[in-house]
C-alpha positions as CSV (number, residue, x, y, z in Angstrom):
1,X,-49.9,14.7,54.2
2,X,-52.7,13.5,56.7
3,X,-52.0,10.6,58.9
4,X,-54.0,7.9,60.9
5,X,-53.2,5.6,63.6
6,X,-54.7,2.9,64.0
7,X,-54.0,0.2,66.9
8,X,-54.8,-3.2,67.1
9,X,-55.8,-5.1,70.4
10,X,-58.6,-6.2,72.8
11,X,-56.5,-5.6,75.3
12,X,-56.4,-2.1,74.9
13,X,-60.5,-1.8,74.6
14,X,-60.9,-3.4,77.9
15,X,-57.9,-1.1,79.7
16,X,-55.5,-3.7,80.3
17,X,-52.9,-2.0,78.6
18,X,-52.5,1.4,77.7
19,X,-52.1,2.6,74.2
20,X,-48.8,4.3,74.4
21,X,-48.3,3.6,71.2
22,X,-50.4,5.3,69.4
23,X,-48.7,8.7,71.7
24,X,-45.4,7.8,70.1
25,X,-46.3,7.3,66.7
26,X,-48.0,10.6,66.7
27,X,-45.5,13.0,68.4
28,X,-42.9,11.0,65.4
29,X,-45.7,12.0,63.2
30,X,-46.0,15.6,64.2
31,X,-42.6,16.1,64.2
32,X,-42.0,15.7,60.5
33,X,-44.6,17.7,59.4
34,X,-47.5,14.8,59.1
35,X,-51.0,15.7,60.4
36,X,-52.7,13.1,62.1
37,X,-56.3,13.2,62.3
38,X,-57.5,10.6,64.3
39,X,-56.4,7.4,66.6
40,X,-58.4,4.4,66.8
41,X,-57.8,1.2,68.7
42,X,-60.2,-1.7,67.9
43,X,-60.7,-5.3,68.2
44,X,-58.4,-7.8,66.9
45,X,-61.6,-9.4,65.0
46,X,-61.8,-9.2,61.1
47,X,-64.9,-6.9,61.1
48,X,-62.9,-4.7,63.6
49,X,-59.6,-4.3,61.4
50,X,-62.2,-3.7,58.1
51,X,-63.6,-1.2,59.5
52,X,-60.7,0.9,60.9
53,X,-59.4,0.6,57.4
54,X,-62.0,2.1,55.6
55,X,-62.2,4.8,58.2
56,X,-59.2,5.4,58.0
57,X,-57.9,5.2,54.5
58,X,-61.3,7.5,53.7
59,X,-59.6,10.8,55.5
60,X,-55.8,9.8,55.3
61,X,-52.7,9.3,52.8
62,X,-51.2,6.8,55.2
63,X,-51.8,4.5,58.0
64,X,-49.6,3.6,60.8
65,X,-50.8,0.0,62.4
66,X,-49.9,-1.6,65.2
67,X,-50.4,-5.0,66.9
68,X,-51.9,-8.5,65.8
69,X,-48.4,-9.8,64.0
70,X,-47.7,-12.4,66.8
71,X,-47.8,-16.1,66.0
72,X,-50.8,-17.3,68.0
73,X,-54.4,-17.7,66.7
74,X,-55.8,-14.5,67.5
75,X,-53.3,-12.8,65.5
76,X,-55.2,-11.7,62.6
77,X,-53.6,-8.8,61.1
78,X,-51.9,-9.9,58.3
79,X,-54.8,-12.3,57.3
80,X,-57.5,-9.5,56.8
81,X,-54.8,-7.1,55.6
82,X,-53.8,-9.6,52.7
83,X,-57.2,-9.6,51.9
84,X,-58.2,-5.8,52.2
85,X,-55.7,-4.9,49.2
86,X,-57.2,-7.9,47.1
87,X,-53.5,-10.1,47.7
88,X,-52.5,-13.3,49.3
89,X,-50.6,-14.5,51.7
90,X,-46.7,-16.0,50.5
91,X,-44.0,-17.5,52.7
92,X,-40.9,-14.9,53.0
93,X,-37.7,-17.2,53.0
94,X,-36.0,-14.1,54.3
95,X,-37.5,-13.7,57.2
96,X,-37.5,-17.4,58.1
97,X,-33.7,-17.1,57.5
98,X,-33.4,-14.0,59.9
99,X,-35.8,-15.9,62.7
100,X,-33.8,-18.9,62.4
101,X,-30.7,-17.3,63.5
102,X,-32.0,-15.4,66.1
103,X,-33.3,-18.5,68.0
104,X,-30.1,-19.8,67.2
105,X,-28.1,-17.4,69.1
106,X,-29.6,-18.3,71.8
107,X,-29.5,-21.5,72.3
108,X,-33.1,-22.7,70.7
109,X,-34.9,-23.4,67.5
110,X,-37.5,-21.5,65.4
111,X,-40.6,-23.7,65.4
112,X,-43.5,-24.3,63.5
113,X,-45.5,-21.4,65.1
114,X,-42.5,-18.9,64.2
115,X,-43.1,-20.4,60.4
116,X,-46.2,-18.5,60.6
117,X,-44.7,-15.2,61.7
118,X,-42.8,-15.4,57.7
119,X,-46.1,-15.8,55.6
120,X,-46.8,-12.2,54.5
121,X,-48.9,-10.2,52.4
122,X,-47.5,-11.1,49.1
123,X,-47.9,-7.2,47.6
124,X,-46.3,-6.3,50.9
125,X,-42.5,-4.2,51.2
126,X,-41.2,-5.9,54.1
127,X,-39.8,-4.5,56.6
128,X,-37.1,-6.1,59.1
129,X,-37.6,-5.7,62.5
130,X,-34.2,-5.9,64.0
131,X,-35.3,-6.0,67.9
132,X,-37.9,-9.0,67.5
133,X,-39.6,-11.5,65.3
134,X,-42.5,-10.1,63.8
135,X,-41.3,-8.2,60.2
136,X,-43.1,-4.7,59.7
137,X,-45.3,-4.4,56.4
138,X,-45.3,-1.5,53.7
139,X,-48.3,-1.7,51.6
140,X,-50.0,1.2,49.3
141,X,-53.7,0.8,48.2
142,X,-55.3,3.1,46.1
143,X,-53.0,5.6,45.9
144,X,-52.7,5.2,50.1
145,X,-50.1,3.6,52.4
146,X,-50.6,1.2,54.8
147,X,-47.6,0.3,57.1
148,X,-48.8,-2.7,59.8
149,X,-46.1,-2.9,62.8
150,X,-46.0,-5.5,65.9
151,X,-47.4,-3.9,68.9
152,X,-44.7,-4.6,71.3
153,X,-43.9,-1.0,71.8
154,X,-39.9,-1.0,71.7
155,X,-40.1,-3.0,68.5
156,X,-42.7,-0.3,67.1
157,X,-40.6,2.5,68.0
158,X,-37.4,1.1,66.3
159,X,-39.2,0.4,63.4
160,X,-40.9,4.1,63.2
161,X,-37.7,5.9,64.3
162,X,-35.5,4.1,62.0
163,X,-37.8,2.5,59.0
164,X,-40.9,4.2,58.8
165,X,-40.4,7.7,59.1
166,X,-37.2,8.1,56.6
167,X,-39.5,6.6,54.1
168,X,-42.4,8.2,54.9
169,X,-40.3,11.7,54.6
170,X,-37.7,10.7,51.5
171,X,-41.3,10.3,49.7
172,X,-42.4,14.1,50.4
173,X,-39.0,16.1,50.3
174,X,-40.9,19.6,50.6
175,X,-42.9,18.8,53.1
176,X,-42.8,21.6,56.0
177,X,-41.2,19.7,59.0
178,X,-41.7,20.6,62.5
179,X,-38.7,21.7,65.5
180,X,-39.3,22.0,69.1
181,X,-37.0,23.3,71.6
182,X,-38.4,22.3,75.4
183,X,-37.2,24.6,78.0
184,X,-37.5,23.9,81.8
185,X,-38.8,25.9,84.7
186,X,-39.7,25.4,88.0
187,X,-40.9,27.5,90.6
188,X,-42.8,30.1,89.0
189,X,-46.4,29.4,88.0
190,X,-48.0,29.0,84.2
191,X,-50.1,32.4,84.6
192,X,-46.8,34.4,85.8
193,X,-44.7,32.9,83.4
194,X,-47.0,34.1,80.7
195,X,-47.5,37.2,81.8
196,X,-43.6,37.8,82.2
197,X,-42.8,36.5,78.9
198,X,-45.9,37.9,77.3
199,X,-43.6,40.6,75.0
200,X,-41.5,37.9,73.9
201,X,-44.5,35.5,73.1
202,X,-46.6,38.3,71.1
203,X,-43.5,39.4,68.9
204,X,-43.5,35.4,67.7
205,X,-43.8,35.4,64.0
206,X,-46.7,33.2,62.9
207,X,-44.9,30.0,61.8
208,X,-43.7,29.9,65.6
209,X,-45.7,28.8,68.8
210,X,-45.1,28.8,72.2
211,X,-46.9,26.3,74.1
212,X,-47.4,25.8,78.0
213,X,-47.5,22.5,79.8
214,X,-47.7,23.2,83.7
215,X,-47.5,20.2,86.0
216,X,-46.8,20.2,89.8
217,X,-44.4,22.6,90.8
218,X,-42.8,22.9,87.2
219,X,-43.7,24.3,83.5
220,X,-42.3,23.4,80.2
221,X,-42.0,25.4,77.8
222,X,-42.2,24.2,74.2
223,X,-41.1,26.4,71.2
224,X,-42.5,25.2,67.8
225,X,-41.5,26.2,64.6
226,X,-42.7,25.3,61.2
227,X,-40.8,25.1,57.6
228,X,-38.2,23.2,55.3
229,X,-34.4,24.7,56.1
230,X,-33.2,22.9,59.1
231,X,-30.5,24.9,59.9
232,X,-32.8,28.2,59.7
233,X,-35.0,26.5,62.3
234,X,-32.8,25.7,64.4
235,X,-31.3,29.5,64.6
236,X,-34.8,30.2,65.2
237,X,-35.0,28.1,68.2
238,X,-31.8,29.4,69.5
239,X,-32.7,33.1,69.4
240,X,-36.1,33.1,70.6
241,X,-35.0,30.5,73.4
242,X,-32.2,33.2,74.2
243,X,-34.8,35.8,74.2
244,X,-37.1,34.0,76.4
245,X,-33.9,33.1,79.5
246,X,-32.6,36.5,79.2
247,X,-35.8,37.4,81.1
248,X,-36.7,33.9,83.0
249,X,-33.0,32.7,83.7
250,X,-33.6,31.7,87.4
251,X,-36.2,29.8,87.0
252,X,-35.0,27.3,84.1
253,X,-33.5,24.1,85.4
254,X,-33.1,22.2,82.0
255,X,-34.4,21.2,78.3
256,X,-36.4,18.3,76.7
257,X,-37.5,15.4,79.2
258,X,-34.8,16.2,82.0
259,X,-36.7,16.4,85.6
260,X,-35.5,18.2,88.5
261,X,-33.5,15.0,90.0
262,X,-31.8,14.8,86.2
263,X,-30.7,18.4,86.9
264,X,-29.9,18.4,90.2
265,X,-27.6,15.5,89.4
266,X,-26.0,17.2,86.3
267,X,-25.3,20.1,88.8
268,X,-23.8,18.3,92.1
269,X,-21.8,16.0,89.8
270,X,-20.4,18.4,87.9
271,X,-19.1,20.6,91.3
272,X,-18.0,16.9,92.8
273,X,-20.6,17.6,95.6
274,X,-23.0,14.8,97.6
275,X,-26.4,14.7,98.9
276,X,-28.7,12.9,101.0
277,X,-32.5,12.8,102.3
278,X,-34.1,12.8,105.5
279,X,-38.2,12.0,104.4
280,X,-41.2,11.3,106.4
281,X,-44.3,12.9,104.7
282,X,-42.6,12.1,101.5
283,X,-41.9,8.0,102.4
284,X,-38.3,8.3,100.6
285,X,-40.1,9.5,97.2
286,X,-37.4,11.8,96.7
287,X,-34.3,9.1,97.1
288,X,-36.4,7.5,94.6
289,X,-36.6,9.8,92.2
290,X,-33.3,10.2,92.5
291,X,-31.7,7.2,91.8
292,X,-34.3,6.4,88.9
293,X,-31.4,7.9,86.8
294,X,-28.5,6.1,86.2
295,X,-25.5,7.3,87.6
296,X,-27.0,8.7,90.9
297,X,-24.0,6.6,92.8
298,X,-22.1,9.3,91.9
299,X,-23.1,12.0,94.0
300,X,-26.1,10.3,96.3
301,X,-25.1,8.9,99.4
302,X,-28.5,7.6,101.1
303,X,-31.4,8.1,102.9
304,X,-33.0,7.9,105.8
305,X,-36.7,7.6,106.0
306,X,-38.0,8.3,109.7
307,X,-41.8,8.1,109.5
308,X,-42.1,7.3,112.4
309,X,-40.7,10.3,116.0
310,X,-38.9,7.9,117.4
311,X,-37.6,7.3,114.8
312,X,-36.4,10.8,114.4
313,X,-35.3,10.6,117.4
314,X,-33.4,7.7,117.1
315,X,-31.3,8.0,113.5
316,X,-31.5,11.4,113.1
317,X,-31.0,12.5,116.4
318,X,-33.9,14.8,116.4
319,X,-34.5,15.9,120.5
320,X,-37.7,14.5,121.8
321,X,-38.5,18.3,123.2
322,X,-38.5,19.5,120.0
323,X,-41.5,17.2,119.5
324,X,-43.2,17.9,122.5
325,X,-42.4,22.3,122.1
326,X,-43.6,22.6,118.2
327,X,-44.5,19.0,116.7
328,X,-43.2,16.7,114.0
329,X,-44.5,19.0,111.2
330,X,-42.4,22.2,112.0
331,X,-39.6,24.0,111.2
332,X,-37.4,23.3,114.2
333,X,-37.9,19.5,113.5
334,X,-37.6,19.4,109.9
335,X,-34.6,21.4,110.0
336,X,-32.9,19.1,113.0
337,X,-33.5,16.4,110.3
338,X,-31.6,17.8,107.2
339,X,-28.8,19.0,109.4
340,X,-28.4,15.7,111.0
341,X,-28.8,13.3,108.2
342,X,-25.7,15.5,106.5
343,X,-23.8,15.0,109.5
344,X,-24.3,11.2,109.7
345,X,-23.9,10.3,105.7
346,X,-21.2,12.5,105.7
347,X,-22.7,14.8,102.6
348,X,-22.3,18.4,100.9
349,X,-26.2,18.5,101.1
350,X,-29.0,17.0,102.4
351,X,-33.1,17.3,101.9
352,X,-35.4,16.8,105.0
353,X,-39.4,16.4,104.9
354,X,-42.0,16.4,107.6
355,X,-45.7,17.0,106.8
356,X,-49.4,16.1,106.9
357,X,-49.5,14.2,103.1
358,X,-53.3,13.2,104.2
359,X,-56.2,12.2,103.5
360,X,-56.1,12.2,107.3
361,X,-54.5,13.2,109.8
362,X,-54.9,16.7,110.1
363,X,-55.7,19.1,112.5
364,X,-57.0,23.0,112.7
365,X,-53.8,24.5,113.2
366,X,-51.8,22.1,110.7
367,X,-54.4,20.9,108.3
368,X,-53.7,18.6,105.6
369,X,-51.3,19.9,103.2
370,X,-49.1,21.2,105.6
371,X,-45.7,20.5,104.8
372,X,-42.0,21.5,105.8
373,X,-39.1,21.1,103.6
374,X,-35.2,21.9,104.7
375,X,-32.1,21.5,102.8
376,X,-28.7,21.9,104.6
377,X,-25.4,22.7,103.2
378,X,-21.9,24.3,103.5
379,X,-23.5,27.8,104.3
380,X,-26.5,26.4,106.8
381,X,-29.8,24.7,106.6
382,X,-32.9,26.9,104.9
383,X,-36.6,25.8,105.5
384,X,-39.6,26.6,103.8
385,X,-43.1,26.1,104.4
386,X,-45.8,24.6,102.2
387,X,-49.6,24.9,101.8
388,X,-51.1,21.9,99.4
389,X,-54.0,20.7,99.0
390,X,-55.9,17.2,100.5
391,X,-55.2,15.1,98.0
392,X,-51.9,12.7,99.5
393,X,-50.2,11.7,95.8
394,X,-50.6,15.3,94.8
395,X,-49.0,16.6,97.7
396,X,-46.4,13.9,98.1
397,X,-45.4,14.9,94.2
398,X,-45.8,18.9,95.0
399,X,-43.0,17.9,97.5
400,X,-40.7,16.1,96.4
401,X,-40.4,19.0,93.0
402,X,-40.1,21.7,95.7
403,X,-37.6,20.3,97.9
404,X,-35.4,19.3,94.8
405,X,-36.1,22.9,92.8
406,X,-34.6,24.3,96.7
407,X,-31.9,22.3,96.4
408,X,-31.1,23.4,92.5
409,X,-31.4,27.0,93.3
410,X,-28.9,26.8,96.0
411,X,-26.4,24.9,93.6
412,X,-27.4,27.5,90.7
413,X,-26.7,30.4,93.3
414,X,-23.3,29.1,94.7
């Protein structure tokens, strides 16, 4: 069954916001087995919506809306949809019910311009939307379906994941479904990966793809397979993943959307073991990253970010000779820096960073790019040495993967 998406919004047309909802919808899509053939985003005028219909209902069984349902003016949507499949609009008592409880709950009342949120497309199935106001829609024309959803994305996700998609696949039982298994490596790059899995990848049977999505530092690995039996493609998944880490092992660091902190947090919490950062170059990016996840308390102590030498020198303890004998960006600095932020936070481990990030800055002997990374534990501190490129929020991000992927490999090899 072919699919369209179709998003609502000037907003979008004049880059204000960015259409992440059309991204969601389609992986949703893809995963059951739907094809989607295009994605269009247009103006919330009548002529606009018109004419994404007919484009779309001319190459696709159903359409997947989004935006327009709010309660101002401008919110068109259900108008020109009402009147695309030849219906009107009608008050839906159950929706006013539904509204007038939630206001309710909180304290306030549901208002005249929430009244207009309840008149819908009289041919349409409606659809509650259990996270916010405006209802989702179900309408088929011509033998085609049209489902219209509020554009707020959290209320367009909980109405795909848990409305749209069940009905879309209870109505086409034999469709061939898709599974995808997402395997995790860092620190070996996309044309040596390939080449070192190249057996496993050529012995695939055809219903199966491999697919490689290299970003700084790190390279998923997505395994694809096609067909109807869930439990067969699931086995599927299973072997060939097997297949692929009985060769790769040391470099995988996870599955799915886990990133490197994700992992190195599974890891340290797991062995009961703390950490904490030293950064300059990296302007405490990586104590960011880190506690971006929930639960970091548990095994990050802190961070100390020392931009500046003297204030290297200060906090960290850093000796100003070492300053004056090799220079901020060098080993024997950035590893003063990891071994001295452990001792003062009082951690297991510890990351330290000192580098030129750039644009400027620079100089013959340490040109932009140049960058030191340290992590110190139990056993000692180990160093390594990096050559990036110019560009600063490249190398800043190159960094802060490397220094954790460091720190993971230690754990892994404990």
């Amino acid at each position: 069954m072919k699919a369209y998406i179709l998003t609502i919004g000037d907003e979008i047309l004049i880059g204000q916001v960015t259409d992440t909802n059309a991204t969601f919808m389609a992986e949703a899509l893809n995963v059951e087995g739907f094809e989607t053939v295009e994605h269009l985003s247009v103006a919330d005028t009548r002529d606009g919506i018109r004419d994404g219909l007919d484009r779309a209902l001319a190459v696709a069984d159903v359409v997947l809306m989004t935006g327009g349902l709010g309660p101002t003016k401008d919110d068109i949507t259900k108008k020109v949809l009402a009147e695309y499949v030849g219906t009107e609009l009608v008050f839906h008592q159950e929706t006013w019910e539904r509204l007038a409880k939630l206001y309710a709950r909180f304290g306030g009342e549901a208002g005249p311009q929430h009244r207009v949120q309840c008149d819908l497309p009289a041919a349409a199935t409606v659809i509650a939307n259990k996270v916010g106001t405006a209802p989702g829609m179900w309408l088929e024309h011509e033998g085609k379906i049209i489902v219209s959803m509020p554009g707020v994305p959290y209320e367009m996700q909980y109405l795909v994941e848990n409305e749209v998609i069940p009905r879309l696949v209870a109505g086409n039982v034999s469709q061939n479904r898709q599974r995808s298994l997402t395997i995790l490596t860092a620190g070996i790059g996309e044309s040596t990966l390939a080449e070192t899995i190249e057996e496993v990848e050529d012995a695939l049977p055809h219903h199966v793809s491999l697919a490689y999505l290299p970003n700084l530092g790190t390279v998923r690995l997505r395994l694809t397979t096609r067909g109807t039996d869930e439990a067969a493609m699931q086995a599927e998944l299973k072997k060939y993943k097997e297949e692929i880490e009985a060769i790769i092992g040391e470099y995988v660091y996870g599955y799915g959307k886990e990133d490197l902190s994700l992992a190195v947090q599974r890891r340290m919490q797991k062995k009961h073991l703390t950490l904490s950062t030293a950064e300059s170059c990296t302007g405490g990016a990586i104590a960011g990253m880190i506690t971006g996840h929930p639960g970091s308390s548990g095994h990050f102590r802190g961070s100390v970010v020392a931009y500046d030498n003297e204030v290297k020198n200060i906090l960290l303890g850093v000796p100003e000779e070492l300053f004056v004998q090799h220079g901020a960006v060098s080993k024997q600095v950035v590893e003063a820096m990891a071994k001295n932020v452990r001792l003062a936070l009082k951690t297991d481990y510890s990351i330290a960073t000192s580098g030129v990030a750039g644009p400027g800055g620079g100089t013959e002997e340490k040109p932009v790019g140049t960058i030191w990374i340290a992590v110190a534990g139990p056993d000692g501190v180990r160093s390594r040495l990096l050559s990036s490129g110019k560009d600063r929020k490249r190398n800043i991000t190159f960094t802060v993967y490397q220094a954790l992927n460091m720190l993971r490999l230690q754990l892994d090899n404990e």
